[in-house]
Residue frames relative to the residue before (quaternion, step in Angstrom):
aa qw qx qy qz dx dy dz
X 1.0000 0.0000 0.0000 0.0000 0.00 0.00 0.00
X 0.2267 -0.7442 0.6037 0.1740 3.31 -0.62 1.04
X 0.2145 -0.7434 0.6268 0.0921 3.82 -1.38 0.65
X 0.1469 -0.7208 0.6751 -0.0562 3.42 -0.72 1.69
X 0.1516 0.7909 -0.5903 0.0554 3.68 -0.71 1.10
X 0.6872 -0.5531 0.4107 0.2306 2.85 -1.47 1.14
X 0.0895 0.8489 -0.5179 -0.0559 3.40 -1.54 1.03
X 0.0713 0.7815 -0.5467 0.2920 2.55 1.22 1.94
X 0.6530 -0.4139 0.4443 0.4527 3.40 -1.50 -0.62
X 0.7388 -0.3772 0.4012 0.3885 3.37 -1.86 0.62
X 0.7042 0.5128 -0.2611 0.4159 3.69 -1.12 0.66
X 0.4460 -0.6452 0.4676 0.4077 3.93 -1.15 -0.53
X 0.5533 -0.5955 0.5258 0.2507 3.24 -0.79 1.93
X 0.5102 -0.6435 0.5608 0.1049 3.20 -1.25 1.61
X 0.6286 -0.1875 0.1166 0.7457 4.02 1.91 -0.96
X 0.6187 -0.6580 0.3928 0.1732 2.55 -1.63 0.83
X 0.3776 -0.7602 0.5050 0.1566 3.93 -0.72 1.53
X 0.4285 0.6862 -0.5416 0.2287 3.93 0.85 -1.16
X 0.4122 -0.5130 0.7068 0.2596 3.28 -1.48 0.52
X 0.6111 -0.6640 0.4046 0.1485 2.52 -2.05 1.41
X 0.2939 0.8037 -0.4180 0.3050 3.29 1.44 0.23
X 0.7938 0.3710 -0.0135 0.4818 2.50 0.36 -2.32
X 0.6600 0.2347 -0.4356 0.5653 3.95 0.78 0.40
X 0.6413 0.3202 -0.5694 0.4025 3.51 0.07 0.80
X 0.2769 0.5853 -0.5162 0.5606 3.66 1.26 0.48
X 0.8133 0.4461 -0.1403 0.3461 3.54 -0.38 -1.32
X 0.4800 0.5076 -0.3160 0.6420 3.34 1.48 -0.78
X 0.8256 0.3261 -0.3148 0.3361 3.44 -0.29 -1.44
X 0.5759 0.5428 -0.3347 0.5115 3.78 1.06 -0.41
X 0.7229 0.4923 -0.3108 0.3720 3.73 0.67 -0.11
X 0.5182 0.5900 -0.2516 0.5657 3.21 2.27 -1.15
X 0.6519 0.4301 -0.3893 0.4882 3.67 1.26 -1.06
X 0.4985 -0.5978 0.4572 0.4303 3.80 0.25 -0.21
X 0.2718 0.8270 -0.4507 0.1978 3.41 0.27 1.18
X 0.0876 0.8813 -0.3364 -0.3202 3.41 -0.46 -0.51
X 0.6518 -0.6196 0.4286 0.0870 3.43 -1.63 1.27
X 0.2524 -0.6712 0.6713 0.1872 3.55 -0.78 0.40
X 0.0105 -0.7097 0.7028 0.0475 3.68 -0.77 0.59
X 0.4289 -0.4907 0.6805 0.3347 3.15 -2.11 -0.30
X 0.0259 0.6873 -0.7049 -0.1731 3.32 -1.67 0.21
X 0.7140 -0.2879 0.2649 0.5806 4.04 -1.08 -0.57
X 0.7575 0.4856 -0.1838 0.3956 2.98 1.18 -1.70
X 0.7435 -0.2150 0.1613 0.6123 3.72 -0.22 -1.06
X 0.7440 -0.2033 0.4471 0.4531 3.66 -2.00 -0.42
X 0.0790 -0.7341 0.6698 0.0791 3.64 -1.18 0.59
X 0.4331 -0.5555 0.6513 0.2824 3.64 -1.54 0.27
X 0.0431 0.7273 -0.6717 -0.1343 4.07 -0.84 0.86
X 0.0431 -0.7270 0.6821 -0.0664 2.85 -1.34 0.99
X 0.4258 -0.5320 0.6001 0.4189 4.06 -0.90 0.41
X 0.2599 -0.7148 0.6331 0.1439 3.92 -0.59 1.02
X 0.6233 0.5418 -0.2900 0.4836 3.69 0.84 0.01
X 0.6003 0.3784 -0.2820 0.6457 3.65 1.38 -0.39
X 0.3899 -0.4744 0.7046 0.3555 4.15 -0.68 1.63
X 0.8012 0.3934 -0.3557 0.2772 3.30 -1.51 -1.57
X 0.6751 0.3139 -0.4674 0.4767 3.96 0.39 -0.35
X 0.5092 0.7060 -0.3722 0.3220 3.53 0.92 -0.79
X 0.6127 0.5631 -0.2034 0.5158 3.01 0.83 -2.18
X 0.8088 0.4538 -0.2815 0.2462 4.00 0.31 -0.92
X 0.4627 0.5792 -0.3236 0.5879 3.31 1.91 -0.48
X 0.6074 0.4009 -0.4588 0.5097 3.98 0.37 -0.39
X 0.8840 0.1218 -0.3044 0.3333 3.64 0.07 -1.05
X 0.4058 0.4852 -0.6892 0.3535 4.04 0.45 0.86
X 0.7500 0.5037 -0.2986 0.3077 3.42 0.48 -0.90
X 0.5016 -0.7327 0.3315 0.3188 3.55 1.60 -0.76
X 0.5721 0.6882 -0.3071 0.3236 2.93 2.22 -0.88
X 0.6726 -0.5623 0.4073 0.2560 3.16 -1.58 0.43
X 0.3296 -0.8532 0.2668 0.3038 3.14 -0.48 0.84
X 0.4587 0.6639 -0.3731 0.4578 3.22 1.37 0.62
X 0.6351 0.4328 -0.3901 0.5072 3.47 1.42 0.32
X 0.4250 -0.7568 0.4657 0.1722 3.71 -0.41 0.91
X 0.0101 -0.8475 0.5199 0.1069 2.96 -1.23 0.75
X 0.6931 -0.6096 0.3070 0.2318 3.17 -1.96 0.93
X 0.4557 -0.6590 0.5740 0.1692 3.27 -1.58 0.25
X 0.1389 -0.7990 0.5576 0.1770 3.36 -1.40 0.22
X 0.0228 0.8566 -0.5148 -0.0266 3.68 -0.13 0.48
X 0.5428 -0.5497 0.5216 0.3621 4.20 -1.10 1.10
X 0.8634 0.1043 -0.0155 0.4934 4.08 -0.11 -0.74
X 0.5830 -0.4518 0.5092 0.4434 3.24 -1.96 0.07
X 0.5255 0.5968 -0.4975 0.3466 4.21 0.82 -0.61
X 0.8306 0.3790 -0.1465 0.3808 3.34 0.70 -1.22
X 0.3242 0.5516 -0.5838 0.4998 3.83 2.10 0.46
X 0.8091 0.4528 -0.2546 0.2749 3.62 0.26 -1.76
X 0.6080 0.5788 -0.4075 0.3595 3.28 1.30 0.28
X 0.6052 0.4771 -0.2111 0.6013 3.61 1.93 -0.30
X 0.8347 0.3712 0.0951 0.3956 2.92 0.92 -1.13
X 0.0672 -0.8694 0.3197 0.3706 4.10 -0.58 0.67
X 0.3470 -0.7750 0.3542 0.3919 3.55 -0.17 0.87
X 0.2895 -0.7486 0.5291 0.2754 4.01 -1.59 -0.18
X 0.7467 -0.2088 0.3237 0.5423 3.84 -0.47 -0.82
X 0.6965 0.5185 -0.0740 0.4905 3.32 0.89 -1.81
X 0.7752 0.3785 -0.2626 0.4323 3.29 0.75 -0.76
X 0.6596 0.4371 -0.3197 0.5212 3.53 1.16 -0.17
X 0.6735 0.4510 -0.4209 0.4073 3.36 0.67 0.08
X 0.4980 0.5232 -0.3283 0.6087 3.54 1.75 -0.18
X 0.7097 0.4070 -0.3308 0.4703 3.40 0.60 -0.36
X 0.7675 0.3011 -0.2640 0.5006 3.70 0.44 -0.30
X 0.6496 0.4665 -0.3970 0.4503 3.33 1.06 0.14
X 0.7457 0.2624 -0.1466 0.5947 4.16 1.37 -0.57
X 0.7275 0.4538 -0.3036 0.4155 3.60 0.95 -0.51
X 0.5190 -0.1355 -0.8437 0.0204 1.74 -1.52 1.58
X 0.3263 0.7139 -0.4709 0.4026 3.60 -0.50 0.81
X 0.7022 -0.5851 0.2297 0.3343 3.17 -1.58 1.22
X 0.3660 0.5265 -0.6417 0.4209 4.38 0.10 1.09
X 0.0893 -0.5676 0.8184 -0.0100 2.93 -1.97 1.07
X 0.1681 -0.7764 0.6033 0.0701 3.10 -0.95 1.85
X 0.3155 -0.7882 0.5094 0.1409 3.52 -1.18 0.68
X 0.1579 -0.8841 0.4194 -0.1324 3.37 0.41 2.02
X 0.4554 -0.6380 0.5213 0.3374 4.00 -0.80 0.15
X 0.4145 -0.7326 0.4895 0.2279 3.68 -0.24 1.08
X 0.0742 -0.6824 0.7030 0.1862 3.10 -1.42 0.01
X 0.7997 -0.5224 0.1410 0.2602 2.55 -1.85 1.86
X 0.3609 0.7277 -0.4900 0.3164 4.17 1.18 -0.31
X 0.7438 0.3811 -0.1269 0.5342 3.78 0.42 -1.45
X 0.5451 -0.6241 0.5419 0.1403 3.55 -1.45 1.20
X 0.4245 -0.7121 0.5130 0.2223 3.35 -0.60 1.29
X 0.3631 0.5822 -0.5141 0.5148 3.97 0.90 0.74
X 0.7425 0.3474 -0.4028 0.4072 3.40 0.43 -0.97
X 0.7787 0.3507 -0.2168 0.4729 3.91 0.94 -1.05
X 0.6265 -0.4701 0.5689 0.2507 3.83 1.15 1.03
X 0.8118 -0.4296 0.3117 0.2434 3.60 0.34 0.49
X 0.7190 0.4062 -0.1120 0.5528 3.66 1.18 -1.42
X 0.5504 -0.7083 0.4272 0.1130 2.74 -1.01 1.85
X 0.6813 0.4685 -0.3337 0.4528 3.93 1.48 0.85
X 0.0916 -0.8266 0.5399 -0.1301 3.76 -0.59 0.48
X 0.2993 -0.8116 0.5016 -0.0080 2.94 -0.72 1.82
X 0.0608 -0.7763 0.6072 -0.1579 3.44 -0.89 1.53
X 0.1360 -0.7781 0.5926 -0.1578 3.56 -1.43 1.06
X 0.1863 -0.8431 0.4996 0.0704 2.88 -1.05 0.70
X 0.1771 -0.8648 0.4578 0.1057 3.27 0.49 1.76
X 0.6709 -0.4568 0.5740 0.1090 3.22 -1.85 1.14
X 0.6963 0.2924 -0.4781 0.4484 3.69 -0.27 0.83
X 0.5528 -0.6356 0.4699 0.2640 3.29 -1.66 0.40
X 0.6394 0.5118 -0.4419 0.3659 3.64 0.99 -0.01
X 0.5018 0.6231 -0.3368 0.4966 3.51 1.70 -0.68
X 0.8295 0.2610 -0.3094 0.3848 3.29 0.16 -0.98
X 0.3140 0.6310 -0.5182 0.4844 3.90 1.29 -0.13
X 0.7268 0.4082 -0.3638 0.4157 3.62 -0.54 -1.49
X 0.8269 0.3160 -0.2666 0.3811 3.56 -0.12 -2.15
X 0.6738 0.5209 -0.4465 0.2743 4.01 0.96 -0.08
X 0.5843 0.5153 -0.2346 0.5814 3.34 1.84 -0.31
X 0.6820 0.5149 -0.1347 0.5017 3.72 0.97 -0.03
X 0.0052 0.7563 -0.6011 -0.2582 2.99 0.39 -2.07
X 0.8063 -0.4694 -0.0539 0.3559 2.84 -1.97 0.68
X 0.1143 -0.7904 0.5990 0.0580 3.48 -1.80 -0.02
X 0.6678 -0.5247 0.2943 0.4384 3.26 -0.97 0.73
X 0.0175 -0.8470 0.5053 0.1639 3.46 -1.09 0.21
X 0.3247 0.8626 -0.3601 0.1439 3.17 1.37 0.60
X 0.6674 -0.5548 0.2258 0.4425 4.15 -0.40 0.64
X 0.3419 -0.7417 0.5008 0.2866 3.20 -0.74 1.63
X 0.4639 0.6240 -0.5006 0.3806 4.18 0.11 1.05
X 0.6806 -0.4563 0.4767 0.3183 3.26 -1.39 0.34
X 0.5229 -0.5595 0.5187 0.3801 3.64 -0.75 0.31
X 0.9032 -0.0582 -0.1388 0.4020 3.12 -1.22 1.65
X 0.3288 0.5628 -0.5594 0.5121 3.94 1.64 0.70
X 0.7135 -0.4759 0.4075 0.3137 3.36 -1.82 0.66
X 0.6920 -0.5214 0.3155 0.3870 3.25 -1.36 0.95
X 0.4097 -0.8075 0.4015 0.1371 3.62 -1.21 0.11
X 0.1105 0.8870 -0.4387 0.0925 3.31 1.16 1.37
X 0.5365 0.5395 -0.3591 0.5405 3.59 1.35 0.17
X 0.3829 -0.6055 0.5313 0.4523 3.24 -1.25 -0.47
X 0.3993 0.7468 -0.3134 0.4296 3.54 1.47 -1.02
X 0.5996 0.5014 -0.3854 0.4905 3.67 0.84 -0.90
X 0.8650 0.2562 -0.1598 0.4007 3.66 0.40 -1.18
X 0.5450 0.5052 -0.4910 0.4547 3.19 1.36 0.46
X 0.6140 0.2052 -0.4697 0.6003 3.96 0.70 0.32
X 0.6926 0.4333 -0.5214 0.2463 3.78 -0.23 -0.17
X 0.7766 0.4241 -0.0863 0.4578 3.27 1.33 -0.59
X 0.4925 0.7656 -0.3537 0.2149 3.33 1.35 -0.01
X 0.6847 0.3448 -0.3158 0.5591 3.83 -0.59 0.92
X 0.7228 0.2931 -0.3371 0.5272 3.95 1.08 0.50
X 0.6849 0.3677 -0.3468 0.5249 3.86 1.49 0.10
X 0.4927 -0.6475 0.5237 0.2524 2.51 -1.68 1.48
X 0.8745 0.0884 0.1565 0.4505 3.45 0.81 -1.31
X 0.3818 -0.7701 0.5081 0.0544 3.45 -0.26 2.04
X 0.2332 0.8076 -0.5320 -0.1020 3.60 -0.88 0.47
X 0.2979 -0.7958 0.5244 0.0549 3.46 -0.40 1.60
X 0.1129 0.6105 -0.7571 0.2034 3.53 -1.33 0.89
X 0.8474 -0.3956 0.2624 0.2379 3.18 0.21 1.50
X 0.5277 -0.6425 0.3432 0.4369 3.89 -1.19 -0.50
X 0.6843 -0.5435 0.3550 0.3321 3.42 -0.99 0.89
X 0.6862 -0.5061 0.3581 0.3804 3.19 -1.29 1.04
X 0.8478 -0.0450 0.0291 0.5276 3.77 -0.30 -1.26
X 0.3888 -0.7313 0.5568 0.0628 3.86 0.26 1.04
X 0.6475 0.4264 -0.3800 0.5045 2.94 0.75 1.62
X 0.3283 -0.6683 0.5634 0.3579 4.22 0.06 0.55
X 0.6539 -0.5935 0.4623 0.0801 2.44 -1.92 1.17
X 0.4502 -0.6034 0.4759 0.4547 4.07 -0.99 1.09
X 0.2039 -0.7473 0.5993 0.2020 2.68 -1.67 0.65
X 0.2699 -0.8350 0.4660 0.1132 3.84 -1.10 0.74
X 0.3627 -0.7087 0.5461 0.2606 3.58 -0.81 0.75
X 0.2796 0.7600 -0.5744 0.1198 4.00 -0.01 0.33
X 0.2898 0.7511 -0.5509 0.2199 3.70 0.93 0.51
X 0.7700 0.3696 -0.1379 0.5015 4.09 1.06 -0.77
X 0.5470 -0.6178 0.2478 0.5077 3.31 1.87 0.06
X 0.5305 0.6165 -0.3539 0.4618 3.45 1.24 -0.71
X 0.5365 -0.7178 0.4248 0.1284 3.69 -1.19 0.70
X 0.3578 0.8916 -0.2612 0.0940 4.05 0.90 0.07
X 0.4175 -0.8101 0.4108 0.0271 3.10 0.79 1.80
X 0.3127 0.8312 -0.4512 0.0879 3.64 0.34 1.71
X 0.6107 0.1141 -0.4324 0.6535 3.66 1.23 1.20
X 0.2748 -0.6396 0.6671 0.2654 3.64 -1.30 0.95
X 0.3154 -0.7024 0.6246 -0.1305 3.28 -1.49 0.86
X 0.8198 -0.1839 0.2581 0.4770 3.25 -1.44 -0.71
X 0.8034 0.1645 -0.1491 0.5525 3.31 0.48 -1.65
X 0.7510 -0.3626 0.4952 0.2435 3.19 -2.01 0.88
X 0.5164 -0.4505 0.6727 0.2789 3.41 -1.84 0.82
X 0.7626 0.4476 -0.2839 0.3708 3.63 0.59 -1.37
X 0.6022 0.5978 -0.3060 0.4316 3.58 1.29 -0.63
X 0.6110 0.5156 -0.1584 0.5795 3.49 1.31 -1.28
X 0.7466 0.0895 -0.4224 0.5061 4.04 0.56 0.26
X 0.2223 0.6957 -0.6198 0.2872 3.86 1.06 0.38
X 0.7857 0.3934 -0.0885 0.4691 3.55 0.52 -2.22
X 0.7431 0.3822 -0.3535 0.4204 3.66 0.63 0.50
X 0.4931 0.6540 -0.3946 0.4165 3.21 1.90 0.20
């Protein structure tokens, strides 16, 4: 596992300084089917090209997770949700009102993405994480898994240090930038039928999440 760390200042990089080296590294390790530790606001993610099975297939077994639990995406804009994903009323107003920021909306896929990544169900949860190295990578790339860079059911990952022992001997490429904005995972929302159903609390508030739909 290589380890690419940030040598910005203390705190959350306002954008993102790495040389372009070291993110065409990261790029070229994601095209090879690797996977990347990233930062987001919320915790460490696993990248992976969600469109390549076999990188998929590797994010279940560093993490241990079952493959009957699905995993999420991360994408830089709403152009590039509606290109995975189908959007409704509800969901765009949740999206321009928290994204980019710590909400994982839960959208009906379209047929593009490999039912491996969504476990079968024809939905798939996708964010747009708040930091400037995340959205660099996924705007030069596109989308990518974004699922916790930890073992299945180990403590959350606001360090990198977390996913470098929980994960060591399945990443190609460690990127550290310090601890995560709000050391806590992001709410998640069911808005895939238009209805609203608040099914991991998180950062934002149930009460905050029907404020922006009122």
């Amino acid at each position: 596992m290589k380890l690419i760390k940030c040598t910005g200042k203390k705190g959350p990089c306002k954008k993102c300084d790495l040389p372009e080296k070291d993110i065409d590294e990261i790029i070229t390790a994601l095209r090879a089917g690797e996977l990347v530790v990233f930062p987001t606001d919320t915790l460490y993610g696993i990248g992976a090209d969600p469109f390549n099975e076999n990188s998929v297939k590797k994010v279940y077994v560093a993490k241990n997770r079952p493959f009957d639990m699905a995993l999420s995406i991360a994408v830089s804009n709403e152009k590039m949700m509606e290109s995975v994903a189908v959007l409704n009323d509800n969901a765009r107003k949740l999206i321009r009102k928290f994204l980019p920021g710590p909400l994982t909306v839960m959208l009906t896929k379209k047929p593009n993405l490999p039912d491996i990544l969504t476990s079968g169900s024809n939905q798939i949860g996708i964010r747009i994480p708040d930091h400037p190295f995340a959205l660099r990578v996924i705007d030069k790339f596109g989308p990518i898994t974004a699922t916790s860079a930890n073992l299945h059911s180990h403590p959350d990952p606001v360090q990198a240090s977390v996913a470098q022992k929980d994960l060591k001997g399945h990443i190609k490429i460690c990127v550290d930038c310090g601890k995560t904005k709000y050391t806590a995972p992001s709410t998640i929302v069911d808005v895939s039928d238009g209805a609203v159903d608040v099914i991991r609390k998180g950062v934002i508030s149930q009460e905050e999440i029907e404020n922006a739909l009122r």
